[in-house]
C-alpha positions in Angstrom: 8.1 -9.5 -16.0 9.6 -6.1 -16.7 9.0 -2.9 -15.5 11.9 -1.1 -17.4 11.6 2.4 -17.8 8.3 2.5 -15.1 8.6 4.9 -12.1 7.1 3.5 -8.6 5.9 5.6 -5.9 5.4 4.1 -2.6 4.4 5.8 0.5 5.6 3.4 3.4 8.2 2.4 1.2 10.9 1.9 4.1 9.6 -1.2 5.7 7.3 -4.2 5.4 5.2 -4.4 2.2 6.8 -1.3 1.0 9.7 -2.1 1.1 9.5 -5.3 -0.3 7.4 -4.2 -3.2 10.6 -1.4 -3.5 12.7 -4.3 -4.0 10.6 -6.3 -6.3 9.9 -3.7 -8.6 13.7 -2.4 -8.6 14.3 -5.8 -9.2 12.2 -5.6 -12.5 14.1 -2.8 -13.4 11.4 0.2 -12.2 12.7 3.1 -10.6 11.5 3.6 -7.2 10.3 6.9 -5.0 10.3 5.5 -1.5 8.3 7.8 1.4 9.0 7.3 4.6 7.5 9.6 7.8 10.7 8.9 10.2 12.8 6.5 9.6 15.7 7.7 7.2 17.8 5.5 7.9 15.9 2.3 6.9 14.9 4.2 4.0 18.5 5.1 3.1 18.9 1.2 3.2 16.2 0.3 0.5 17.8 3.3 -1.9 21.2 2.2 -1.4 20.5 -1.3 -2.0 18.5 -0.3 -5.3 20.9 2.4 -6.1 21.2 5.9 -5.8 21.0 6.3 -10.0 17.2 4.7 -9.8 16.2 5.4 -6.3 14.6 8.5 -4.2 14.0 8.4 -0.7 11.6 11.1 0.4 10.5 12.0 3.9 6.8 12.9 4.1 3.5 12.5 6.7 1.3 10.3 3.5 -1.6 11.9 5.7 -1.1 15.4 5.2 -2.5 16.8 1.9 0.3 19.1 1.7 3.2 16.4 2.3 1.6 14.5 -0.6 1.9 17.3 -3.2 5.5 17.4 -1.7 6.2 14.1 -2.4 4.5 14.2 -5.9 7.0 16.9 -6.9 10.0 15.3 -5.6 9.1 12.3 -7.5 8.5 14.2 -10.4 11.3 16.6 -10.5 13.4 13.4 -10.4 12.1 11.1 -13.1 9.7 13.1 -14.2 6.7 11.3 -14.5 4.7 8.6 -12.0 4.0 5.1 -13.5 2.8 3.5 -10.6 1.6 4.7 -7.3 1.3 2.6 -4.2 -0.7 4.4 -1.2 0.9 2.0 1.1 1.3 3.8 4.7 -1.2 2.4 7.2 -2.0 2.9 11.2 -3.4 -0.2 12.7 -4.1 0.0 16.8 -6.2 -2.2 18.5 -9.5 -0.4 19.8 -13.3 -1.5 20.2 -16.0 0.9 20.5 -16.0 2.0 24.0 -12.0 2.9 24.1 -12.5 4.3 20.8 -11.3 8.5 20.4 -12.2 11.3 18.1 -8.4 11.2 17.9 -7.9 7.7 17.1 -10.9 7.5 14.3 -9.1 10.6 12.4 -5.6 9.3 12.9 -6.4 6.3 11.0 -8.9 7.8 8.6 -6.2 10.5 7.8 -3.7 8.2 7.1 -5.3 4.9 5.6 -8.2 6.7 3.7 -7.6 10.7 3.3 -4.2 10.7 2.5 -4.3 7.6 -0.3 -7.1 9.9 -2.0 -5.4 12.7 -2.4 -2.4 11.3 -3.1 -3.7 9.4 -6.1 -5.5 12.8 -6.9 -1.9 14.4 -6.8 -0.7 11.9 -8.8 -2.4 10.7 -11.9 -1.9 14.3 -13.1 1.9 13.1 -14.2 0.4 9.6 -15.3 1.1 8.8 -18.8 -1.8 8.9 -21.0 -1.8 4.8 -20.9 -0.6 2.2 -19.1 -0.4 4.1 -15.6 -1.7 1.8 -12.4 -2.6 2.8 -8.9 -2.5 -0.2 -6.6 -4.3 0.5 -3.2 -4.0 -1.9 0.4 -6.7 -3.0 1.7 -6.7 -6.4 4.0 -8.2 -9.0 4.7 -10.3 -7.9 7.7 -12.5 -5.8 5.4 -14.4 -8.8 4.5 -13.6 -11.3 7.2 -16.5 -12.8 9.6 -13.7 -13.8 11.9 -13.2 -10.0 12.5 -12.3 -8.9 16.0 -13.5 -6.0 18.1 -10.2 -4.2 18.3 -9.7 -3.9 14.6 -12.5 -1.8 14.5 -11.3 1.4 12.8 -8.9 -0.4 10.7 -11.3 -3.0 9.0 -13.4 0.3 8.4 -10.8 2.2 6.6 -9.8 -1.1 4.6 -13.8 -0.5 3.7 -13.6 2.5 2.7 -10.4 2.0 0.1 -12.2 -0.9 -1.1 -15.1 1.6 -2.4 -12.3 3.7 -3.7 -10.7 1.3 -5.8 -14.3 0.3 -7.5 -15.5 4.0 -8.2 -11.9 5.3 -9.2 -11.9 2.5 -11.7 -14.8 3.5 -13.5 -13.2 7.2 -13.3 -9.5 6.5 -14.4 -10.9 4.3 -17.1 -10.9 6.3 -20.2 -7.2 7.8 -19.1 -6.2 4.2 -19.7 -5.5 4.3 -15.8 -6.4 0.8 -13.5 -7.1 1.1 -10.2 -6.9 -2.3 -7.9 -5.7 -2.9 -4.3 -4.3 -5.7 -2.7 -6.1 -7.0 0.6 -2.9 -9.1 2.7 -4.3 -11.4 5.4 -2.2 -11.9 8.2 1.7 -10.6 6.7 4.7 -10.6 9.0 5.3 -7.0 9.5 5.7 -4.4 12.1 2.4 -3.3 11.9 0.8 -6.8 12.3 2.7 -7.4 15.5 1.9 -4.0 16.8 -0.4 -4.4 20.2 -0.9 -8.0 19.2 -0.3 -10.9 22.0 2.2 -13.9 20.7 -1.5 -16.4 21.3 -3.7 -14.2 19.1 -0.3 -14.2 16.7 -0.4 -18.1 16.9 -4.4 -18.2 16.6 -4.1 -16.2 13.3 -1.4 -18.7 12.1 -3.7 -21.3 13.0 -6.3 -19.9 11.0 -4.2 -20.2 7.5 -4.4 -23.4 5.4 -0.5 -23.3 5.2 0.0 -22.5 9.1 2.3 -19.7 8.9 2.0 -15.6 8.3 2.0 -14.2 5.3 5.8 -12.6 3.6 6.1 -9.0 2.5 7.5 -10.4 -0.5 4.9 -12.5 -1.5 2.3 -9.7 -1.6 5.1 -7.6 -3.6 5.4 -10.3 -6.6 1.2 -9.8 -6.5 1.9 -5.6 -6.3 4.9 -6.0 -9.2 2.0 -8.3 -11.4 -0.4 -5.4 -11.0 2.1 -3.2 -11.8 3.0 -4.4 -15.3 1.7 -5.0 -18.5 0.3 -7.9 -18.6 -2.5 -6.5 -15.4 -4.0 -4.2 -18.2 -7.5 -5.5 -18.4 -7.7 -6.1 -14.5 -9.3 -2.7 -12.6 -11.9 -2.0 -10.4 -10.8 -5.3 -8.1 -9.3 -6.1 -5.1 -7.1 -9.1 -4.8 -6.7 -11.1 -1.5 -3.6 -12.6 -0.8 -3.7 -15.6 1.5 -7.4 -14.4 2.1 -8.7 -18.2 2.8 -7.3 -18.1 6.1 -9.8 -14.8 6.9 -13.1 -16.7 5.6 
């Protein structure tokens, strides 16, 4: 699979499933814009490892309208255009109704829902007139009847990309733009651990066919597939990777 030529944006680009997909993609010969909110120096890592000649790290809040356009211009005045643009950044905490704040719904509505929007609404401006992709991140618990109560802001985000992905579709269509998302179950990450105990870890291990967590890289090679060419007449859908052990 190449990506030659093809410039990939990724907001959360610095760790996990970012930086993974950074990797892959670099790897297929893309040229990657990697966002990060704090963390220069892992981000620093991933362009030096890619090289400086086809990498750009740039810091940026993804849920901040005006650190989007930012970003979209930095990526732009670089390479000057955006192929393919992962909304990747995400806030999980665990929370059920009653310990639920106004502060935590639009924390992770900011940054898992507002922010993707506008970024893709930033960015399909410098989309070629064919062949650009936007690839949301979804997960898992958005369709899961195994759901728990402290995922209860983050499986309704995951919802609300999900509807994104299906109308923008339809919208991006006749630019020759697809729009799809990939919906990870349980992936080793940073955020996965995050406020989660090492039984409900082992539990969610349990509940996969093949006993184990997920592997940023193996949602990447499914983000690099949806990336390339041959993902041209897929759109509108959202692909679940691993997503048997979330039935």
């Amino acid at each position: 699979m190449s990506l030659n030529g093809k410039v990939v944006l990724i907001t959360g680009g610095s760790k996990g499933i970012g930086r993974a997909t950074a990797e892959r993609v670099a790897a297929d010969g893309a040229s990657v814009v990697i966002n990060y909110l704090s963390d220069s120096k892992a981000a620093n890592e991933v362009v030096s490892q890619i090289g400086a000649d086809r990498a750009l790290a740039v810091q940026a809040d993804a849920s901040k309208i005006a650190d989007m356009e930012k970003l979209v211009a930095a990526a732009v005045d670089r390479f000057g255009k955006i192929d393919v643009l992962m909304p990747n950044a995400g806030l999980m905490r665990m929370h059920d109704l009653a310990h639920t704040s106004e502060t935590d719904f639009d924390q992770h509505f900011n940054l898992n829902v507002k922010g993707p929007l506008f970024l893709a609404q930033k960015a399909v401006a410098h989309m070629p007139s064919s062949g650009g992709r936007v690839i949301f991140v979804s997960s898992g618990l958005a369709t899961s009847s195994s759901v728990q109560p402290g995922h209860l802001l983050y499986a309704a985000t995951k919802g609300a990309v999900e509807q994104m992905v299906r109308t923008l579709a339809k919208e991006l269509a006749p630019r020759g733009i697809t729009v799809n998302a990939v919906a990870p179950g349980p992936t080793a990450t940073e955020l996965f651990y995050n406020g989660k105990s090492e039984q409900m870890v082992e539990a969610l291990k349990r509940q996969s066919p093949f006993a184990r967590l997920g592997e940023p890289a193996e949602i990447a090679g499914v983000v690099a597939f949806l990336a390339g060419e041959e993902s041209k007449w897929v759109s509108g859908q959202t692909l679940r990777v691993n997503g048997a052990n979330m039935v």
